[in-house]
Residue, then its C-alpha position, 0 to 999 in steps of 0.5 A: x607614849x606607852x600606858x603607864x601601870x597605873x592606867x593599866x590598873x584604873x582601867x581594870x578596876x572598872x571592869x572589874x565593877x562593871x561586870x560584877x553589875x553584868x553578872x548579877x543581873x544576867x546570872x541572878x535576874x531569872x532566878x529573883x523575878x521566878x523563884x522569888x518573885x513568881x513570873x512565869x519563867x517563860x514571861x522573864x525570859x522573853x522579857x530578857x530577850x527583847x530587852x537584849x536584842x533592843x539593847x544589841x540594836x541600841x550599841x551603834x547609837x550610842x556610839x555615834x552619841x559618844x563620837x559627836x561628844x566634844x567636852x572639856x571631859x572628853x568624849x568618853x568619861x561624861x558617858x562612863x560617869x553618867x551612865x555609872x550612876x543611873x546603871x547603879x540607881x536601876x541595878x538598885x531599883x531591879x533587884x528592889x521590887x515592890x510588892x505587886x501582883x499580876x500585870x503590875x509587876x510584870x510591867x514594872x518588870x519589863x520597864x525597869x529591867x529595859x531602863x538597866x540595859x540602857x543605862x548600862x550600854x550608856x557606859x559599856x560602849x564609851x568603856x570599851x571604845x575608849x581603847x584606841x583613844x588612849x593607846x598609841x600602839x597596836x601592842x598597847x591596845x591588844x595588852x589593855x584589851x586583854x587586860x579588861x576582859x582579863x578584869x571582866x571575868x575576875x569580876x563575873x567570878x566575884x559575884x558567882x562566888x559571894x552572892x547567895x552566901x552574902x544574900x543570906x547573911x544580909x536577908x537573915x534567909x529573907x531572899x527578897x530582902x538580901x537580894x536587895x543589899x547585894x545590890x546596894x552594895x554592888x551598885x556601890x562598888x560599880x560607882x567607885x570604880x568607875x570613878x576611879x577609871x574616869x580619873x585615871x584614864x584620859x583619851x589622848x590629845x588630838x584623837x579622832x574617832x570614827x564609830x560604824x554604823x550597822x551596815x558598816x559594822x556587819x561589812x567590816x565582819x564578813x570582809x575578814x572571815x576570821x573575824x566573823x569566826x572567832x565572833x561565832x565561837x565567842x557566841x557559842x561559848x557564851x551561850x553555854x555559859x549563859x544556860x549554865x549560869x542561869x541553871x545551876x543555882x536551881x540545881x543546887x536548891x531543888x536538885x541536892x537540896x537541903x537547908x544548906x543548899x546555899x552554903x553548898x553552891x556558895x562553895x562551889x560558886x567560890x571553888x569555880x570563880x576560882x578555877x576561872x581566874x586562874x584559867x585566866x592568870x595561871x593556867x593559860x600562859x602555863x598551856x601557853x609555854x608549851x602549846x599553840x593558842x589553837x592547841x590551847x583551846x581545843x583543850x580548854x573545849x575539851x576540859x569543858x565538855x568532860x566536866x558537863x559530861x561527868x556532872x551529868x554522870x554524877x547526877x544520874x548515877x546518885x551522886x547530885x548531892x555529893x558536893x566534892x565529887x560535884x567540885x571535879x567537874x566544876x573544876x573543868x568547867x569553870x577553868x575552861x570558860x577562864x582561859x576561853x575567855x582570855x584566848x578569844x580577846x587575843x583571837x579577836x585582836x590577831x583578826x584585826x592584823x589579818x583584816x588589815x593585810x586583806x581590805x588595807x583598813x585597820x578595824x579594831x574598834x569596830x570588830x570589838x564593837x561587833x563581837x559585843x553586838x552579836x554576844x547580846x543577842x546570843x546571850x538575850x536568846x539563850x536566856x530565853x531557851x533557859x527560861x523557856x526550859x524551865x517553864x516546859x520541865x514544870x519547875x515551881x518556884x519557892x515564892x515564899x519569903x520564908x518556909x520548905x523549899x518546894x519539892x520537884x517532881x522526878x520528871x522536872x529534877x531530870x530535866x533540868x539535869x539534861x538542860x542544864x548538860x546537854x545543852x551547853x555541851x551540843x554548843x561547845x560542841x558546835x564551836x570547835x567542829x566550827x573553829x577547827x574547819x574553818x580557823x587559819x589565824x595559828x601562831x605561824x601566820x599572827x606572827x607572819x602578818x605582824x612582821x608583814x605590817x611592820x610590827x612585832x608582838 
């Protein structure tokens, strides 16, 4: 039986929600805890590490509680509504910190910010596994997995778009404070999406699920060679992405500067989420009638790479704080990251064919498992180089609640220019050297293996 439109929807409202709580915490948690709380850089980002890794590990756990869940409910939504409302309650609590100093900050830090990736594994894994549980076609499962990470991103982009504008306007220029009813106002968003998802959405009669250990996980990965490649780009080009969002609100108030620093990177934030849904909606299947996917993504790649490469242009050639000039590589870079997005779910989903044909096992949920395994490790090291960055250009937080922004040496604007450029570009880089010798799965060959296994795309 084909989804109908309305679960369809329901399932992309909650991504919607669930990455607006992703983004805030993982583009805005080093700022909040350095610049306004005053942690050391380096302290936040090995926290964050830690707490991803942990939360990497802790994936396949939680699978295997959501496979043996047998309620009236279902497996899944007890998990998805539960874990809703104690990601929210810590999202809240996270972005709400008290006022301690040293090492009693520093553990509330640590505790509360681990206790947020439990909480939010508890409903991401029965989120995402839930798919083969609800649709009845390999098409089915490929459109809702598109559709989901499709919402995610227009989700990522909300938050990248509004969140400093509306942190002013709710703190009255109090950080601490406005940080702390974006929050609330996030976490509530998140509650009723999810809601609505878990109303909507039912796994269907009869379904079975089987989840995979680690060890089953790492050998259904290195079994399809494809799979593991557009899992090692997927890292790549996530970890730019990280780096780049965890910088660019420091470039934008202590690089350009000024009283309006934030309305300038609100604008350029709302500019991007933008261009990165339409890269997703528009600009990909427009690319798409014309090109190939791999063609597509070498330009999308390329697109990338020239706008970090013209941003650090404009930098040192005296133009950082010449905000339409700066929206030419935001453009590029935030629309690139939209349409990557969209093609490496569609890759990720021809690898599982391509699976099938090799080992005779179908393995989708556990290859979509695998991809946010390794995407939380990645993205736990990358934001530990960003913290870790900051701290070895010797950046200095603006810890008052009120006051001037603190003045930077020369020495810490040139870094951070190059951290927040180079490497996100020595990256990208990295992935289509990588994807381009080592990628077979072209248009040709999908559509050869859907025809070898009886189906049409």
């Amino acid at each position: 039986m084909k989804l109908t439109l309305k679960q369809k929807a329901a399932f992309g409202v909650g991504a919607v929600g669930k990455d607006m709580v992703y983004a805030l915490s993982s583009s805005y948690i080093m700022y909040y805890y350095q610049d306004i709380i005053g942690l050391s850089a380096s302290f936040v980002g090995f926290i964050l590490m830690i707490a991803r890794v942990f939360d990497a590990i802790n994936d396949p756990f939680m699978g295997i509680l959501v496979a043996k869940t047998r309620t009236k409910w279902g497996r899944f939504r007890p998990w998805l509504v539960s874990g809703t409302v104690l990601n929210a309650l810590v999202l809240y609590a996270m972005f709400s910190a008290p006022d301690l100093k040293g090492g009693a900050i520093m553990a509330f830090f640590s505790v509360v910010y681990i206790l947020w990736g439990v909480t939010y594994t508890m409903m991401d894994i029965p989120y995402w596994s839930m798919i083969p549980a609800i649709t009845a076609t390999p098409e089915d499962t490929e459109n809702l997995s598109v559709i989901g990470r499709t919402c995610a991103g227009v989700g990522s982009a909300l938050i990248a778009m509004g969140t400093v504008l509306m942190v002013n306007l709710l703190g009255g220029g109090n950080e601490r404070v406005g940080f702390s009813r974006v929050a609330l106002i996030v976490a509530i968003i998140f509650v009723v999406t999810e809601l609505i998802c878990a109303l909507v959405v039912r796994e269907r009669e009869g379904t079975s699920m089987h989840t995979a250990s680690v060890k089953e996980m790492f050998q259904a990965l290195f079994s399809n060679d494809q799979a593991l490649v557009v899992v090692l780009s997927i890292v790549l080009i996530n970890s730019a992405l990280y780096i780049t969002s965890n910088l660019v609100i420091y470039f934008f108030k202590y690089d350009m500067g000024g009283e309006n620093w934030s309305v300038n990177y609100t604008l350029f934030s709302t500019v991007g989420g933008a261009c990165q849904i339409l890269g997703m909606m528009v600009v990909y299947p427009l690319l798409r009638r014309k090109l190939t996917n791999t063609a597509v993504f070498r330009c999308a790649i390329t697109a990338a790479v020239t706008g970090y490469a013209l941003l650090l242009l404009f930098c040192l050639t005296g133009n950082a704080g010449n905000l339409y000039l700066l929206f030419v590589p935001g453009v590029l870079i935030f629309a690139a990251n939209g349409i990557l997005s969209v093609l490496t779910t569609v890759f990720l989903s021809n690898s599982v064919d391509y699976g099938e044909l090799k080992t005779g096992h179908r393995e989708e949920s556990v290859i979509f498992s695998m991809q946010t395994f390794v995407v939380k490790l990645a993205s736990g090291v990358s934001v530990f180089i960003a913290g870790v960055g900051i701290s070895a250009i010797g950046l200095v937080g603006n810890t008052e609640d009120q006051g001037p922004i603190t003045q930077q040496s020369a020495g810490t604007i040139l870094g951070l220019r190059l951290l927040m450029t180079i490497m996100p570009v020595v990256l990208l880089v990295c992935a289509i050297l990588f994807f381009t010798k080592k990628f077979r799965l072209t248009d040709d060959v999908v559509k050869q293996n859907a025809e070898k296994l009886g189906r049409s795309r």
